[in-house]
C-alpha positions as CSV (number, residue, x, y, z in Angstrom):
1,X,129.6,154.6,96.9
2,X,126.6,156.1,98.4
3,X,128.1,160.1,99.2
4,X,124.4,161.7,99.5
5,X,124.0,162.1,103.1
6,X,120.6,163.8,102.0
7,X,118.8,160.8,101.0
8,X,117.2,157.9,103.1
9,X,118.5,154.9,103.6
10,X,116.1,151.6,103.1
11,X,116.1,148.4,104.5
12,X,114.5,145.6,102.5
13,X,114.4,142.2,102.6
14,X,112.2,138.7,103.6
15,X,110.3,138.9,106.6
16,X,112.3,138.1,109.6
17,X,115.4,138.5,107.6
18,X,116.6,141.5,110.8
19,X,115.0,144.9,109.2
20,X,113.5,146.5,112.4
21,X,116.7,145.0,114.2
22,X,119.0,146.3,112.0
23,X,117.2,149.6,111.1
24,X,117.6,150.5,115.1
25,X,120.8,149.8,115.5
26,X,122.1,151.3,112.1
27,X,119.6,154.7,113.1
28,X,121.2,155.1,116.2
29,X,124.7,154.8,114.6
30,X,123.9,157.4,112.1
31,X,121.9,159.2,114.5
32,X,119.3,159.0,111.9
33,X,115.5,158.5,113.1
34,X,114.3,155.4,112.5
35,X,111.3,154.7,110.5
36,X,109.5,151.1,110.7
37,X,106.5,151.2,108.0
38,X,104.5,148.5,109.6
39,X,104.5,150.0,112.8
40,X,103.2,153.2,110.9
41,X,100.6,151.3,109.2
42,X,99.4,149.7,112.7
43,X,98.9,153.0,113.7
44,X,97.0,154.4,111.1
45,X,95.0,151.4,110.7
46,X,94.2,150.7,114.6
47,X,95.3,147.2,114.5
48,X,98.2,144.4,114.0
49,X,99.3,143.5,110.9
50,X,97.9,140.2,110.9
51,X,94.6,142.1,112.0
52,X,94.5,144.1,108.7
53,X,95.4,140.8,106.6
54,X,92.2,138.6,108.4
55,X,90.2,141.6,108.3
56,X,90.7,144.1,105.3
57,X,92.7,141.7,102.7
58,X,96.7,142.1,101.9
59,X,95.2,144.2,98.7
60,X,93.9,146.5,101.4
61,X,97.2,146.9,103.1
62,X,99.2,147.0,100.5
63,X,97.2,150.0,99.2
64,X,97.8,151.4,102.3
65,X,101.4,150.2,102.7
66,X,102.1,152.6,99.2
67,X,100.6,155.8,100.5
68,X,102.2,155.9,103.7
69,X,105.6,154.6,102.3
70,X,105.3,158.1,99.4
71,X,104.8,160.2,102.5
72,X,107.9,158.7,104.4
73,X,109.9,158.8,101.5
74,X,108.6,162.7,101.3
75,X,111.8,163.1,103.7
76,X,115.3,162.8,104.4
77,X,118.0,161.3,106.4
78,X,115.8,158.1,107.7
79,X,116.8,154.5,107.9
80,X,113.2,153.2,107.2
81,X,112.8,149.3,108.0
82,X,110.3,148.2,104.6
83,X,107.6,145.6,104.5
84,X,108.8,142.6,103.2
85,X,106.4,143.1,100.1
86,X,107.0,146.5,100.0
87,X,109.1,146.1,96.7
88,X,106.2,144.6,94.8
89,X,104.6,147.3,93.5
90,X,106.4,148.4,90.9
91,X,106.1,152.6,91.6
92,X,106.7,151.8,95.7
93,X,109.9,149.8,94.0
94,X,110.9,152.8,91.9
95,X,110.6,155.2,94.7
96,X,112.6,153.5,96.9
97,X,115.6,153.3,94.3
98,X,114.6,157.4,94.2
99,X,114.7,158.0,97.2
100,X,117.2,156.1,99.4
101,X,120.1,154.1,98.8
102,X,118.2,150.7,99.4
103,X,119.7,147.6,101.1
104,X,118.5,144.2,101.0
105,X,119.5,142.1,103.8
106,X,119.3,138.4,103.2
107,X,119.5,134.8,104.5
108,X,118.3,131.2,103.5
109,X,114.8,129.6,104.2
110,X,115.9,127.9,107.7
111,X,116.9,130.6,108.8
112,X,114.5,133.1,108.4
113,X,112.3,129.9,109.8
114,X,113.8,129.7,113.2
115,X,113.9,133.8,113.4
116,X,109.8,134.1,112.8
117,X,109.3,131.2,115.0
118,X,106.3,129.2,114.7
119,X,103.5,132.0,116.0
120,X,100.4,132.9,114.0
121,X,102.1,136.7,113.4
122,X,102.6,135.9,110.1
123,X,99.5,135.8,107.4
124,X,102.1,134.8,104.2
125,X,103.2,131.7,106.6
126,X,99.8,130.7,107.1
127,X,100.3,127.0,105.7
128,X,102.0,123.9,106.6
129,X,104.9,123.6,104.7
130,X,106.8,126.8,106.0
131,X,109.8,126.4,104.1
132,X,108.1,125.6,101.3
133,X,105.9,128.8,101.3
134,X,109.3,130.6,102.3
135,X,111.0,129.2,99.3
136,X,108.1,130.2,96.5
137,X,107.2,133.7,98.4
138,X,111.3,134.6,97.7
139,X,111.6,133.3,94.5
140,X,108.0,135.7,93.2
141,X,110.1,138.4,95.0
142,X,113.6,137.7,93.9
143,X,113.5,140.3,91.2
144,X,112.3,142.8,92.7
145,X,115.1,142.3,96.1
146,X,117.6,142.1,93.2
147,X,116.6,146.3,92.3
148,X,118.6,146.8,95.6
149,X,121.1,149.5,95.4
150,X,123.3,146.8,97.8
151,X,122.3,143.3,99.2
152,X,124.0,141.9,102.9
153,X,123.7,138.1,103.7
154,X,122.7,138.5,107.7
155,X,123.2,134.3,107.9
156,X,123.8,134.2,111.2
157,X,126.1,137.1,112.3
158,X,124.6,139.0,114.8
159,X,122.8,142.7,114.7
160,X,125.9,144.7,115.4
161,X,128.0,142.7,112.6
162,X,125.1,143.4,109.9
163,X,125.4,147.2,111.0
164,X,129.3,147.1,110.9
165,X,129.1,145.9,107.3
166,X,126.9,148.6,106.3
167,X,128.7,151.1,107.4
168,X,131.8,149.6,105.7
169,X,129.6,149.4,102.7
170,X,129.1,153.3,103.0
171,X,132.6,154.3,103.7
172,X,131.4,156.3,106.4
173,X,134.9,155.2,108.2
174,X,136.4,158.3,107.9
175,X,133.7,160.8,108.2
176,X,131.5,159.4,110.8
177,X,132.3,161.6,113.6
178,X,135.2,163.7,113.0
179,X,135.2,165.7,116.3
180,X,135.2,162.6,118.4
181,X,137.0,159.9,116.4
182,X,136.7,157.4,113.4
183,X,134.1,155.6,115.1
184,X,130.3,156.3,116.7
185,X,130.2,155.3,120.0
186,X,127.1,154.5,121.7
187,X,125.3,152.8,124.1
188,X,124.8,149.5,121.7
189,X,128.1,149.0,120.9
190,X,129.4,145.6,121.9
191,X,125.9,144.2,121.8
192,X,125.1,141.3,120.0
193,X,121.1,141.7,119.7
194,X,118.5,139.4,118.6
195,X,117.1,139.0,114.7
196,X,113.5,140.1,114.9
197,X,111.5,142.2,112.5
């Protein structure tokens, strides 16, 4: 079981599969800071995601995507929400099983669907057949998800039940917060949340 409290923690996954939502929740149980790499890569680039794919290329942000993610990784004691390419390059890949215990989350084609909706926010959905595209974009990636150091089916539990099962999949039950009890309280506990990444 993962014991060093010194490393990172990584969420990976499909798009919509519940990273950011998940990475929140799980940062504020750890009281971890939470790290969502396309947010940082909006930032550095001035724009949406989206933005950079129409404008720059996917080559150009996944170039990007790698040097920011080496500089996150740089540090310690994060839970850091990946892209959901992130794991294709193969040296990105390696350095997230360095450097963090890493955690797929998962869930079928329907519904990852219904979680991204139908709005144009997502430049690997751009065609007709969603599910389809869903379906072959996994299958490229399945590989590289199966590197994960653990992998969580979301289906269609809600936010708090995904965090629950990671934290009984890090034994942190007894050693959470041993001045105050077995458990982390805080102001999300009891909350369902929404799935959005």
């Amino acid at each position: 079981m993962f014991r060093d409290l010194h490393k990172n923690i990584a969420l990976t996954g499909f798009m919509a599969v519940g990273k950011s939502a998940v990475g929140r929740r799980l940062a504020r149980r750890l009281k971890w800071p939470f790290v969502d790499l396309d947010r940082v890569i909006e930032d550095k680039e001035g724009m949406r995601v989206q933005e950079i794919f129409r404008q720059k290329g996917e080559s150009h942000f996944r170039k990007v995507e790698k040097e920011i993610l080496k500089e996150i990784l740089s540090q310690d004691k994060q839970v850091i929400a990946t892209g959901g390419g992130a794991i294709l390059d193969e040296e990105s890949l390696s350095l997230l099983r360095d450097r963090s215990l890493m955690i797929c989350l998962t869930a079928s084609p329907q519904n990852l669907l219904r979680r991204s909706g139908l709005k144009p926010t997502r430049p690997l959905l751009a065609d007709p057949d969603k599910i389809k595209r869903i379906e072959s974009l996994m299958a490229e990636r399945q590989a590289a998800y199966g590197q994960a150091h653990i992998s969580i089916d979301t289906g269609a539990i809600p936010v708090n039940k995904v965090v629950e099962k990671i934290i009984e999949k890090l034994n942190f039950q007894q050693g959470e917060n041993k001045d105050s009890g077995s458990k982390i309280q805080t102001s999300e506990t009891g909350k369902t949340g929404n799935f959005k990444c």
